[in-house]
C-alpha positions as CSV (number, residue, x, y, z in Angstrom):
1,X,150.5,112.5,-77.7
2,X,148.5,113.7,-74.6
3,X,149.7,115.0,-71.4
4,X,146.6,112.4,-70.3
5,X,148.4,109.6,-71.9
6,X,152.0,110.5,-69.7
7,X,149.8,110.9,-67.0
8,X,148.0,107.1,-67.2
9,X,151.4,105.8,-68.0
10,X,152.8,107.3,-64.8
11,X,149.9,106.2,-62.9
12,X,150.6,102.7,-63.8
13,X,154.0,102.7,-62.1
14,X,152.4,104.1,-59.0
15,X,150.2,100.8,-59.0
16,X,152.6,98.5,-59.6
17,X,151.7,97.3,-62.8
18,X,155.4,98.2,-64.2
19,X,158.1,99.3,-62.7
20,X,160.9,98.3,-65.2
21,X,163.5,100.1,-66.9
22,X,162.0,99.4,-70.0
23,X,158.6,101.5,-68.2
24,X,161.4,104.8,-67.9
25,X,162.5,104.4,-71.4
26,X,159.1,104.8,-72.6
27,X,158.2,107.4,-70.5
28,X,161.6,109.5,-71.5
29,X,159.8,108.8,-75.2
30,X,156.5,109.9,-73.8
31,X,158.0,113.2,-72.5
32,X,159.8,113.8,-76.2
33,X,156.8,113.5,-78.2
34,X,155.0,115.9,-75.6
35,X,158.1,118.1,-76.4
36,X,158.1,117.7,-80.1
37,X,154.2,118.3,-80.0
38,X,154.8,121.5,-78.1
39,X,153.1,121.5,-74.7
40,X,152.3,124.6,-73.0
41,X,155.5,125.8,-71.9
42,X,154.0,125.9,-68.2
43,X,154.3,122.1,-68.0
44,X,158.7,122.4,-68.8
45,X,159.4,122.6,-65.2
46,X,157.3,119.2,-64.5
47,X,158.2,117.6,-67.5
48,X,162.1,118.7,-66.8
49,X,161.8,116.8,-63.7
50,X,160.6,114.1,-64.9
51,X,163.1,113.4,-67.4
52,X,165.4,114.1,-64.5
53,X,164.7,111.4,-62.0
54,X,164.1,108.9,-65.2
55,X,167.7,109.6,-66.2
56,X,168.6,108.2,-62.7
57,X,166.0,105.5,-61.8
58,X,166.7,101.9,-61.6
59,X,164.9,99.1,-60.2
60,X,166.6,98.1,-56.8
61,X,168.3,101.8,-57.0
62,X,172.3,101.9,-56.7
63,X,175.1,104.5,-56.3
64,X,173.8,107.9,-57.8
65,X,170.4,106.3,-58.7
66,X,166.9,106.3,-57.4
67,X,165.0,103.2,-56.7
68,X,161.2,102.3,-57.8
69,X,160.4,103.8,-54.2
70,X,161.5,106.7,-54.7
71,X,160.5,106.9,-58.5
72,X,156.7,106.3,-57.2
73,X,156.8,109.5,-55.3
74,X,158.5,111.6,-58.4
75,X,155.4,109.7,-60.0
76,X,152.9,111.5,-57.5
77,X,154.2,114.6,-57.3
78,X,154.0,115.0,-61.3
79,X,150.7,113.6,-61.5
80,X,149.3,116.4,-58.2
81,X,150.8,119.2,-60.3
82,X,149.6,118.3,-63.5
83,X,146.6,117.9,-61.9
84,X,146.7,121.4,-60.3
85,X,147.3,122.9,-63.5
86,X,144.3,121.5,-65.5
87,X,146.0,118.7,-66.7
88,X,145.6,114.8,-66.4
């Protein structure tokens, strides 16, 4: 598993192409194997929020839960930090 790989998964939310919960589930896998593999220990803070807003996402949102809207710009922001730190 690639950070490169999280990072065209994430990227496929932000078009559109998925924006189920199935989509979060594998991304919550995504961001396991990245753990399990070890990842530079620069990338926790990213990858902590990540998991955070994935734990809380649902399309349409709800009480105490984000909506695809919102999950699109948790999307971004991962994606522009990864980016600034070499990654993706």
């Amino acid at each position: 598993m690639t950070v490169e790989s999280l990072v065209a998964h994430l990227q496929r939310f932000i078009d559109g192409e998925n924006i189920s919960i199935q989509w979060a589930k594998d991304a919550e896998t995504l961001l396991d194997q990245l753990e399990d593999d070890g990842v530079d220990a620069a990338l926790a803070p990213i990858l902590e929020y990540l998991q955070d807003n994935l734990a809380i996402f649902s399309p349409g949102g709800g009480d105490q839960l984000i909506d695809e809207h919102e999950m699109r710009r948790v999307c971004q922001r991962a994606i522009i930090n990864l980016d600034k730190m070499g990654f993706g």
